[in-house]
Phi, psi and omega in degrees: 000178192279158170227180166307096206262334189220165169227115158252135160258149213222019196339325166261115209284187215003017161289160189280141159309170164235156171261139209261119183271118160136271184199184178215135175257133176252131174249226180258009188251338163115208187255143192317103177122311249261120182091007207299275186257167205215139207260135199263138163280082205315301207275317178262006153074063168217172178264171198246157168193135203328350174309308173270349185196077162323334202289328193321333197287350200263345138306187170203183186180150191221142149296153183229003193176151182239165188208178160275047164303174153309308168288343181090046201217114177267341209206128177242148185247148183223111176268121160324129151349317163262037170052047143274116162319026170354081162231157196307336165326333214282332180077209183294288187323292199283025167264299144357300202271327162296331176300287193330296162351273214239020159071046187179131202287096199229162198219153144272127210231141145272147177311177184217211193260331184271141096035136191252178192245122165227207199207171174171138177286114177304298175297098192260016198266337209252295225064067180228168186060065191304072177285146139196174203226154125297138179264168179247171198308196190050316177221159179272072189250123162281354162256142151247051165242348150215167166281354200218180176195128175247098198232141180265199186286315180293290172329293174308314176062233199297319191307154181277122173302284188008263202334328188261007167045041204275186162269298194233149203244123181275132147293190202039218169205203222092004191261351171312331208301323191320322202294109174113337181240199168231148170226173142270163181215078241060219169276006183279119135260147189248164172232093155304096244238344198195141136315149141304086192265150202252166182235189180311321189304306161329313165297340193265136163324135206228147185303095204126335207233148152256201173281120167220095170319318184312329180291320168283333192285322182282315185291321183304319183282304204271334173222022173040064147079354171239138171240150205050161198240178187221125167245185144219156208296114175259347178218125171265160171182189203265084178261166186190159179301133177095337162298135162298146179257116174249142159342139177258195161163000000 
C-alpha cells in the first residue's frame, strides 16, 4: 500500500495552508485545526470559498497557538497578499482589515455546532448556475461524509498538489482502490467513504499557479469528475510521514 509522503492542514477554509512537518494528530473532526475557522459573509450568511471569491488562495493561515478550543487552536494567523498579518485574537481589527481585502463585509468565524452555508457553479466553465447546500457542523468541511482527504502522487501526475487542497499527500497509488473500506494508519483508523468529486476551485489561481480550465475539463473527461478520496476518522491518533496505509479492522 501507499505510505505518507507530506501533511496539510488548511485552518481557513480556502485560504492556503501549512505543511504539518513530522506529524499530525487527527480526531473525528479530521487532523486537528484543518478547517478550524472560516471567513464569514456578513450580508448572505455563507462562508466564502475560492469558487466565489479566488483571491482568498491568494492568503495562508497557520494555527498560532494551542488552547483548549474545540480545534485545539486558541488563535488562527491569516497573512495577506502584502504580506500583512492578521489573527484572530485580534477581533473587530482583522475583521476589519479583512473586509477592506475583499471589498465586503466578513467576520473570520470559528466553526461551530451549525454548518456553514456554501455555494458552487454548476457551469464552471462560467462561474454560472449558482447552487448551495448546507455543510455540517464541528468544521467548515462540506461534506459529512469525510474528514480527511487522501491523495497520491500518481494520481495528481503533473498537476501542483495546491490545487487539490488535500490532508495527505502519498507516495505510490492506489488509493481509489481504498473506497468502501478501512485502513489503518499510524495510531489512526480511517473509513473510506467516497471518491472526492471536484469543482471550480481546482482551476483557480494560486500564488505560482494561473487559471487552468483544463484541470477540471481533464478530470471530468478521465475520472468522471473525482480525484482524491474522503475518509472519516473511526480511531483518532497520531499519523506521521512515512507511515503505511494498512488493511484496516
Amino acid at each position: 500500500m501507499a505510505s505518507i509522503r507530506e501533511l496539510w492542514r488548511y485552518p481557513i477554509k480556502s485560504v492556503g495552508g501549512e505543511r504539518l512537518v513530522g506529524s499530525a494528530s487527527v480526531t473525528d473532526l479530521g487532523i486537528i485545526g484543518d478547517r478550524g475557522w472560516g471567513v464569514f459573509d456578513t450580508e448572505t450568511s455563507t462562508v466564502l470559498t475560492a469558487r466565489r471569491t479566488p483571491e482568498l488562495l491568494f492568503a495562508r493561515a497557520a494555527v498560532v497557538a494551542g488552547g483548549g478550543a474545540p480545534h485545539g487552536e486558541a488563535a488562527v494567523q491569516i497573512t495577506l497578499p502584502d504580506e500583512s498579518v492578521l489573527t484572530s485574537a485580534d477581533g473587530d481589527a482583522t475583521n476589519s482589515a479583512l473586509s477592506a481585502w475583499l471589498g465586503r463585509a466578513v467576520e473570520l468565524r470559528r466553526a461551530g455546532d451549525e454548518g456553514g452555508t456554501y455555494e458552487v457553479p454548476l457551469d464552471f466553465e462560467n462561474d454560472a448556475e449558482w447552487v448551495s447546500w448546507q455543510g455540517p457542523g464541528g468544521a467548515w468541511h462540506d461534506s459529512p461524509r469525510h474528514r480527511l482527504s487522501l491523495v497520491s502522487l500518481a494520481t495528481m501526475g503533473q498537476w501542483d498538489a495546491r490545487r487539490f487542497r488535500a490532508n495527505v499527500i502519498l507516495d505510490g497509488d492506489g488509493e481509489d482502490d481504498l473506497v468502501g473500506g478501512s485502513v489503518r494508519v499510524g495510531a489512526a483508523t480511517l473509513e473510506v467513504t467516497k471518491p472526492i468529486d471536484r469543482c471550480v476551485i481546482v482551476t483557480r489561481p494560486q500564488p505560482g499557479l494561473e487559471r487552468d480550465l483544463d484541470v477540471l475539463r481533464t478530470i471530468n473527461k478521465e475520472r468522471a469528475t473525482f480525484l482524491a478520496v474522503g475518509a472519516l476518522v473511526t480511531t483518532p491518533g497520531t499519523i506521521r510521514e512515512g507511515d503505511e496505509l494498512k488493511p484496516g479492522g
